[in-house]
C-alpha positions in Angstrom: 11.4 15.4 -8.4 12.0 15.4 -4.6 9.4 14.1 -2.0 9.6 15.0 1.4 7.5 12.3 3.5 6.5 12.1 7.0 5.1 10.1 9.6 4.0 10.3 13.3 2.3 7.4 15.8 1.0 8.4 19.0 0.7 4.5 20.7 -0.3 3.3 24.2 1.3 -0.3 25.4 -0.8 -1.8 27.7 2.5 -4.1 28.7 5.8 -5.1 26.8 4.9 -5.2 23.2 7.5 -5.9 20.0 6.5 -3.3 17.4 7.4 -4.0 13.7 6.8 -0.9 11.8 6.3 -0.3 8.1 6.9 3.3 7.5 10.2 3.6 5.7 10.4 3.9 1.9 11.6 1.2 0.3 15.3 0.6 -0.6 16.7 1.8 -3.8 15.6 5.4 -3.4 18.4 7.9 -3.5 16.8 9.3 0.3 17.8 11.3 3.5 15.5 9.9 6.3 15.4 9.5 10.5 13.5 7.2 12.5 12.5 8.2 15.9 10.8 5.4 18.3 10.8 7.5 21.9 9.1 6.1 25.1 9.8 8.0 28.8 11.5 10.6 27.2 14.3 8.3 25.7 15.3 6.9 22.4 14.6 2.8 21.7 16.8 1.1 20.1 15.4 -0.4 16.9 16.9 -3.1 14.1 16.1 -3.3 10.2 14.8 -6.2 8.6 14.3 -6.6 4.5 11.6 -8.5 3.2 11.9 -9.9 -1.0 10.3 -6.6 -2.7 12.7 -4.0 -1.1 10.0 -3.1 1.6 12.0 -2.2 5.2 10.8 -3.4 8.6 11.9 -1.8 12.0 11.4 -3.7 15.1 11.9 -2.3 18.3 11.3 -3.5 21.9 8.8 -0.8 24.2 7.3 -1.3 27.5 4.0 -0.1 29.1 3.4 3.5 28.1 2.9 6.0 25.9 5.4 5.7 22.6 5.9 7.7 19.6 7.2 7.0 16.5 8.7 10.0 14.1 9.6 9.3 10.8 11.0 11.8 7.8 12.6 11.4 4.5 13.6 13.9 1.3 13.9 10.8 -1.8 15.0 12.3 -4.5 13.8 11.1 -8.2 12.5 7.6 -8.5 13.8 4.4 -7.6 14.6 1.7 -10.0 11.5 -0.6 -10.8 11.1 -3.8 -8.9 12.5 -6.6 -10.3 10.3 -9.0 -11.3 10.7 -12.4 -9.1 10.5 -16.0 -10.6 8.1 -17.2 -8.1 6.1 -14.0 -8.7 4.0 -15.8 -11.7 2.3 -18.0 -8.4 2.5 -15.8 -5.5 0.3 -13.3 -6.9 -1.7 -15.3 -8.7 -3.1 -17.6 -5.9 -5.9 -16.3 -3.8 -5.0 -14.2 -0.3 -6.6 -13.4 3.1 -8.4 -10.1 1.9 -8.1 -11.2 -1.9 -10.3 -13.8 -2.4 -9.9 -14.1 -6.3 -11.0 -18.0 -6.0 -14.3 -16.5 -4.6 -14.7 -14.1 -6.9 -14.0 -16.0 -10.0 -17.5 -16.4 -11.7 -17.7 -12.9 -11.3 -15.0 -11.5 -12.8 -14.7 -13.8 -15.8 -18.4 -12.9 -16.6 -17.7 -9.6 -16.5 -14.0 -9.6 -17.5 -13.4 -12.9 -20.0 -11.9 -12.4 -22.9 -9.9 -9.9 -22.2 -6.0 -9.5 -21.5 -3.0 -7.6 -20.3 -3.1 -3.9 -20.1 -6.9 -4.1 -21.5 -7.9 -6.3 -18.5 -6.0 -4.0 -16.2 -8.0 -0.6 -17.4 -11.3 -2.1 -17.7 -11.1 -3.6 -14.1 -9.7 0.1 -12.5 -12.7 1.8 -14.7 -14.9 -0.7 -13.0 -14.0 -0.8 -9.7 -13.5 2.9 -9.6 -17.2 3.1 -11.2 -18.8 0.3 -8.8 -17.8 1.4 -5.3 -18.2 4.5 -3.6 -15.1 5.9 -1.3 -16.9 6.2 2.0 -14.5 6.5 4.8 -15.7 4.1 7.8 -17.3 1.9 5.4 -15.6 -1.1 5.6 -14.1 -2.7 8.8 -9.9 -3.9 9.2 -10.8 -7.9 8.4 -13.1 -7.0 5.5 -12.3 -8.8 1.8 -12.0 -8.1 -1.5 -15.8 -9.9 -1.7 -17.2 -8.1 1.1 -16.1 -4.8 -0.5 -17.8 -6.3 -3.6 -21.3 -6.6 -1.9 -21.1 -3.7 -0.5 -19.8 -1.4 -2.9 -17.8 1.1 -0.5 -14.8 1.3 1.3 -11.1 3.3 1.5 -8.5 2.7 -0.6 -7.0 -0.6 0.7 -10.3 -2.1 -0.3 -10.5 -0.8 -3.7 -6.9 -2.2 -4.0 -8.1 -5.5 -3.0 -11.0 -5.8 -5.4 -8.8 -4.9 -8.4 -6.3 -7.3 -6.8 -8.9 -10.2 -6.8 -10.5 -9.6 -9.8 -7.4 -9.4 -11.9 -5.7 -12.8 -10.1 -9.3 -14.4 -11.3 -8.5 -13.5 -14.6 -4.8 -15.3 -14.6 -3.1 -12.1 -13.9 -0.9 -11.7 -11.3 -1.5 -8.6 -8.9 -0.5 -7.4 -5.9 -0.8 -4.8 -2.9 1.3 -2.1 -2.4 1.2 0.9 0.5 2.7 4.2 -0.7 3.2 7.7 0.6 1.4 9.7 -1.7 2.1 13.4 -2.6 -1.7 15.1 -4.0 -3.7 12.2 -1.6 -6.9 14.2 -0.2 -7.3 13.6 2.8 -3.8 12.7 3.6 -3.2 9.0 4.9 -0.5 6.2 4.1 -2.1 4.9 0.9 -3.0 1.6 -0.8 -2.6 1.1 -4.3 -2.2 -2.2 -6.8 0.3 -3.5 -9.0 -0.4 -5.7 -12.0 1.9 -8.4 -14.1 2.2 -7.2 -17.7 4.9 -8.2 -20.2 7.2 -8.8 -17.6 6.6 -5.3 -15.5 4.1 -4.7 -12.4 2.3 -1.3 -13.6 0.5 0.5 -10.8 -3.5 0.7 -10.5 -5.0 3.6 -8.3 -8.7 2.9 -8.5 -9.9 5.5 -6.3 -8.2 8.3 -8.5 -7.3 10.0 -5.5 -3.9 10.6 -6.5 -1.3 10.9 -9.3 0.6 7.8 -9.3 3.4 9.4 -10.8 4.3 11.0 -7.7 4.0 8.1 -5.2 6.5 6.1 -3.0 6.8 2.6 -2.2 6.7 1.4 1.3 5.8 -2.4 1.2 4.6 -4.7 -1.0 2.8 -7.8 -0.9 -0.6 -10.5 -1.3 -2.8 -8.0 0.6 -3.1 -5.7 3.2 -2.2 -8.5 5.9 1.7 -8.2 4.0 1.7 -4.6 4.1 0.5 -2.8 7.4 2.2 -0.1 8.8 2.1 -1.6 12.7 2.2 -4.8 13.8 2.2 -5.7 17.6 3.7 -8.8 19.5 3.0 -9.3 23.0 0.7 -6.6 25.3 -1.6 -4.6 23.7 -0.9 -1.3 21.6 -3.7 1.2 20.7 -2.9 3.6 17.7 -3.8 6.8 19.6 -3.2 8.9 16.8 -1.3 9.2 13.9 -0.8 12.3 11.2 1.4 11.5 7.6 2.5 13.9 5.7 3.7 13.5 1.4 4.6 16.5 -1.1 6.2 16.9 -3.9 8.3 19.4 -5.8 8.2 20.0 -8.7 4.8 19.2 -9.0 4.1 19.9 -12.3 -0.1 20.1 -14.2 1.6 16.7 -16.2 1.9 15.2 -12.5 -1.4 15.8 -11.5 -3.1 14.1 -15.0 -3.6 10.7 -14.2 -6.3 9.6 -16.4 -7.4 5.7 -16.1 -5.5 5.0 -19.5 -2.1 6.5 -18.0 0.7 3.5 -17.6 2.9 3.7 -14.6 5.5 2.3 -13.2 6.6 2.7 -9.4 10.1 2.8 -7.8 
């Protein structure tokens, strides 16, 4: 299977700003890919850094102005599965910023005790996916796993958040992952969640907006906070607009079936 990705940022710097941009795949896949950052009409010079899970930062240096950022990639086939990490077992079991599994906890063992492994993971996606309603605007960029609870809407990075916190109340260890992801409706950098089974992260789409089968890793980490696609440091930068593109070929009727019993691992 190939995937042809793209992304493009139309930003405003209000003054000199350090961007650190999460766009690229993830290393490991067999790719052909460009990065563009332009400002004034010329090219910026930008620098790569790895984080533990494979995911790739590029941080480049802008000043006041308008900048764009043009990013494209063909990956061919999948990547080999993420390791699994020793410290892994803790990391992604302790509550996060937007996973508040310690707050959660009464909850989900009431609803959730008893079970384990790949039977705790499906009946928290069913549930989630059956509990909240995917309303785009519903939620705000500092909103948690328990405000998503109470109010039972949100996009996918707050679905991926519940499940997240839910399954870390229940001793599993789970964790965040953004994605390009070929079949999304409407098309958008995804969020998805990965959980700790028999020594594997498996990947949980609650919203069901997509085949998993087809998806790409960007970055992976506690929560959304680990995983945005911009960060700024210094003057302000406004996202003026920003348009990604993800398809896939072959994409096959077996691609599209991703029913809520499905395993699946990502590259």
């Amino acid at each position: 299977m190939e995937r042809r990705l793209s992304a493009r940022l139309d930003l405003h710097a209000s003054g000199p700003a350090r961007l650190v941009l999460a766009v690229a795949v993830s290393d490991g896949h067999d790719r052909e890919e460009s990065l563009a950052v332009t400002q004034a009409g010329r090219e910026c010079a930008w620098s790569e850094l790895a984080d533990s899970h494979g995911g790739r930062l590029h941080v480049v240096d802008v000043g006041e102005g308008p900048v764009n950022v043009a990013y494209d990639a063909l990956v061919r086939g999948m990547a080999a599965p993420v390791a699994v990490a020793p410290l892994d077992e803790v990391t992604y079991l302790r509550p996060s910023r937007y996973c508040e599994s310690d707050t959660l906890g009464p909850t989900a063992v009431a609803q959730f005790g008893g079970l384990a492994g790949h039977a705790l993971v499906e009946a928290v996606a069913a549930w989630v996916r059956g509990s909240l309603a995917y309303v785009s605007g519903a939620s705000s960029p500092t909103d948690g796993a328990a405000a998503t609870m109470l109010a039972r809407a949100g996009v996918c990075r707050d679905f991926a958040h519940l499940v997240v916190a839910l399954l870390r109340a229940c001793d599993l260890p789970a964790r965040v992952v953004a994605v390009y992801a070929p079949g999304l409706e409407p098309m958008d950098f995804h969020a998805v969640a990965e959980a700790l089974v028999d020594g594997e992260w498996w990947v949980i789409d609650a919203t069901g907006l997509a085949p998993r089968s087809t998806m790409v890793r960007i970055a992976t980490g506690r929560d959304a906070a680990d995983t945005a696609f911009l960060t700024s440091i210094g003057e302000g930068v406004d996202l003026v607009s920003m348009s990604v593109s993800a398809t896939a070929q072959p994409f096959t009727v077996e691609d599209a079936v991703d029913g809520p019993g499905a395993r699946v691992r990502l590259g």
